[in-house]
N, C-alpha and C positions, 0 to 999 in steps of 0.2 A: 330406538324410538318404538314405543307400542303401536298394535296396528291401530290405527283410527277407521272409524266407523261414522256412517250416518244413520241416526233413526229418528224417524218422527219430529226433525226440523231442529237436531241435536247433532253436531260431531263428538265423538267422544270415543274413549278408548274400548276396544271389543268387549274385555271383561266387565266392562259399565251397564250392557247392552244387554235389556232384556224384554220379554213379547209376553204379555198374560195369557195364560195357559184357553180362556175362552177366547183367541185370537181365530176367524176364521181359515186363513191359511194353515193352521196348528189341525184345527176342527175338521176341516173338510178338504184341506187341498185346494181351498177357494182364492186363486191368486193367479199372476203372471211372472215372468221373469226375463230378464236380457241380461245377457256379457257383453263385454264391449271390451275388446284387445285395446290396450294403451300402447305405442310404443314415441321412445324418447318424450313421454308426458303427453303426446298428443293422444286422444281417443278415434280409432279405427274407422270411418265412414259412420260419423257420431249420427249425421244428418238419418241414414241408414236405418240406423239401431231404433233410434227412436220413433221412426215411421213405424219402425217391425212391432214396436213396443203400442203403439197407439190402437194398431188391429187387431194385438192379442187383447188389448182394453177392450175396444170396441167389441169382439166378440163373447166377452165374459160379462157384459153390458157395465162394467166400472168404469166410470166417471177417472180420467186422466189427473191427480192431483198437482200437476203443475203445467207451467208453460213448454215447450222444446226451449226457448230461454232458459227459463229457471231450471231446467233439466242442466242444461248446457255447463250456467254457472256452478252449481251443486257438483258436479260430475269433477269438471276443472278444478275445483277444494279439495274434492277426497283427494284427486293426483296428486295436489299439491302437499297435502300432510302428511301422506306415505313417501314414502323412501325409496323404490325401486325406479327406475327410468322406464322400465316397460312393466307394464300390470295389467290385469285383468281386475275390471268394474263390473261385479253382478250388483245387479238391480232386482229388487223383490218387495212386488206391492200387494196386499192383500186387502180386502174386504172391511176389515177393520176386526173390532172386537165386538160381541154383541154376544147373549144368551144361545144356545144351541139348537137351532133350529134352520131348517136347509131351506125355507124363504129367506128374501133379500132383507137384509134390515134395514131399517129406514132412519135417517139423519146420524149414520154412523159412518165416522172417517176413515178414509183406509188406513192401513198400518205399510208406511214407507220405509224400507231399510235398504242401505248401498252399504257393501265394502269392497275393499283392494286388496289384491293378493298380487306377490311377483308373476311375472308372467315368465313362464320359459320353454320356447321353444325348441324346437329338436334342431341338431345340427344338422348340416349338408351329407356329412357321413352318415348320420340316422336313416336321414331321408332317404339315401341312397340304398340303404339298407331294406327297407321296408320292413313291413309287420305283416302279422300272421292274423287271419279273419277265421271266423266260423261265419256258416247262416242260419236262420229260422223264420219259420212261418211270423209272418206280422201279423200280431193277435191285438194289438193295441187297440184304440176306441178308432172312430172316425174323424177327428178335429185334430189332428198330429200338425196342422198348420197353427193352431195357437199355443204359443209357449209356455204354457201351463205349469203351478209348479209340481201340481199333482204327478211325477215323475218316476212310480213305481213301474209300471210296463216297460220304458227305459232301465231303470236298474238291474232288473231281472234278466231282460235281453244281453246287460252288459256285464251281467255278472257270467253267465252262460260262455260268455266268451275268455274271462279270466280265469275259470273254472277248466276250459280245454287250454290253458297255456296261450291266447290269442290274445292279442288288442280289442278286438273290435267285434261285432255279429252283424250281419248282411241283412237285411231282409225282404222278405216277396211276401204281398200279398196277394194271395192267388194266384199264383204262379208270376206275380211281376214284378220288376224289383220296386223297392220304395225308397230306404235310406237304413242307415245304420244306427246303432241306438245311440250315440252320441254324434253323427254326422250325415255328412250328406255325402252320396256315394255318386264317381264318376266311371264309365270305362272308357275304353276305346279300342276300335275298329276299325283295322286300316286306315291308321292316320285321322280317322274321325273319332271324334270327343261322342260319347252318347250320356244322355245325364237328363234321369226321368222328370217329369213336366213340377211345377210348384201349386202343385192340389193342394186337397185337404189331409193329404194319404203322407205327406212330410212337411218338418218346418222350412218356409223360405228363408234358405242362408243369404248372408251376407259374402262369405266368401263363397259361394253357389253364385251371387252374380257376379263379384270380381272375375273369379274364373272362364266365365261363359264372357265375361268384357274382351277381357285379355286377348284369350282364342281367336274371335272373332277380328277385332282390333290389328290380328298379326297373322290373317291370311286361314287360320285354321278350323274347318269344318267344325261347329257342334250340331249335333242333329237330338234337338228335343220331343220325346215320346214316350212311348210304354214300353218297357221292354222284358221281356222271356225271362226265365232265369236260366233256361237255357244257354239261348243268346249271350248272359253275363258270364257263364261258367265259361265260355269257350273263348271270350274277349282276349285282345292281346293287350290289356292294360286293366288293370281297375286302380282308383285311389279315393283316399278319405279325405274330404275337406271342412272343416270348423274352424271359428274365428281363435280358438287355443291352438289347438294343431297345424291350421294353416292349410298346409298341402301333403297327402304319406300315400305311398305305395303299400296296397297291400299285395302281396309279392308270394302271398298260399291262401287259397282258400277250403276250409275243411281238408285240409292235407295236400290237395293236389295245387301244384304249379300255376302259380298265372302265368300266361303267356310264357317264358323262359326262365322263369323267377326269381328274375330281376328287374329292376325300377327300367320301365321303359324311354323311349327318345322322345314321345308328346310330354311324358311327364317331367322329364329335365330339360324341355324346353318351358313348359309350365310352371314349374319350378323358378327358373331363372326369370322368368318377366315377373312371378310373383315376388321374389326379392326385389326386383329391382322396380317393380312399383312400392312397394315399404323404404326403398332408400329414398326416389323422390318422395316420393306423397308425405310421405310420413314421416321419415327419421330428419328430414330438410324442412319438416314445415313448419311456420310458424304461429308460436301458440295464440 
């Protein structure tokens, strides 16, 4: 089966699927974006995403082109014409099309596109395993809370980190940590979760609040704030969490050892309620 694609109120197959080059997402970067983990067909705290989806609207002042319904329905087709039982739905709405010019343009419709990709998570051995981090100064703009698809500061951050043999790059601004260029970063400290506040300075994750549910939910300190990079270097825990990835140890940072360098006992207990809310919630629910 070809992948199937949504664009502009069209399912169709990917290679069908094209955007006029005066597209302002093309032109300027003028757009938003959300994932949305699929798993067994259901979509990940859809309710969630699409709150996340409305503020990144709201703050790039574009008008919502559809209802959370019709979100709802549209989202539910794509699962359905794709072939995998868990996937990943990016969503990407821009500006629309209009002559080149960085005012707003007026009575131009945005340009709506969705697809599906399998989704695959890392095993219980991966996780166990953990991955390897570098850090960097966060140079990026100030508005890191809206999901923009303007995503060059991210790429460069993560290229940085592919480039030293690592996953992922850490980053402080001004000496405090923020988030990673693709995720949102936890440590811990004696048994306490520390996991910086949801400003302007990173995106608010979705599994950013699973996480912090969970913890609390089962007895387990999270203490939200600004923290050092000091303070991080020296944690006896760090991990990466995003709606692809889930939950990872990162188990080196910049060469040196976290904690013992290996996946610590908060995060395999973190681990395990994170699974085990995807069996109920998710892999038991129904559509």
């Amino acid at each position: 089966m070809s992948q199937i694609v949504y664009l502009n109120g069209k399912f169709l197959p990917i290679e069908q699927a094209f955007i006029p080059v005066l597209d302002r997402g093309f032109i300027f970067g003028d757009g938003v974006y959300e994932v949305i983990p699929v798993y067994s067909r259901h979509p990940f705290r859809l309710a969630e995403h699409l709150k996340r989806l409305q503020g990144s609207l709201n703050s790039i002042r574009l008008d919502n082109p559809y209802s959370n319904a019709e979100w709802t329905k549209l989202i539910r087709e794509l699962v359905t014409r794709n072939e995998s039982e868990d996937q990943s739905i990016y969503m990407h709405i821009t500006r629309g099309v209009a002559p080149r010019d960085h005012a707003f343009p007026k009575n131009t419709p945005p340009t709506v596109f969705m697809m599906s990709n399998p989704l695959v998570t890392s095993t219980q051995a991966q996780c166990e395993a953990g991955i390897k981090a570098i850090s960097a100064a966060d140079n990026r703009w100030d508005r890191c809370d809206i999901k923009a698809i303007a995503l060059l500061p991210n790429v460069l951050m993560r290229q940085l980190a592919i480039d030293a043999g690592a996953v992922e790059t850490v980053m402080f601004r001004d000496g405090i940590l923020t988030e990673g260029a693709a995720s949102n970063i936890f440590a811990v400290e004696r048994g306490c979760i520390l996991a910086p506040p949801k400003d302007n300075h990173l995106l608010p994750g979705i599994t950013y609040d699973l996480i912090v549910e969970l913890a609390e939910a089962h007895d387990i300190t999270v203490e939200i704030g600004s923290f050092t990079e000091t303070r991080i270097r020296a944690a006896d825990e760090l991990w990466l969490t995003s709606s692809t990835k889930e939950i990872m140890p990162i188990i080196e940072l910049d060469g040196k050892m976290v904690g013992n360098g290996k996946s610590g006992p908060i995060f395999r207990i973190m681990y395990t309620l994170y699974q085990d809310y995807k069996q109920r919630v998710m892999r038991q629910a129904q559509s």
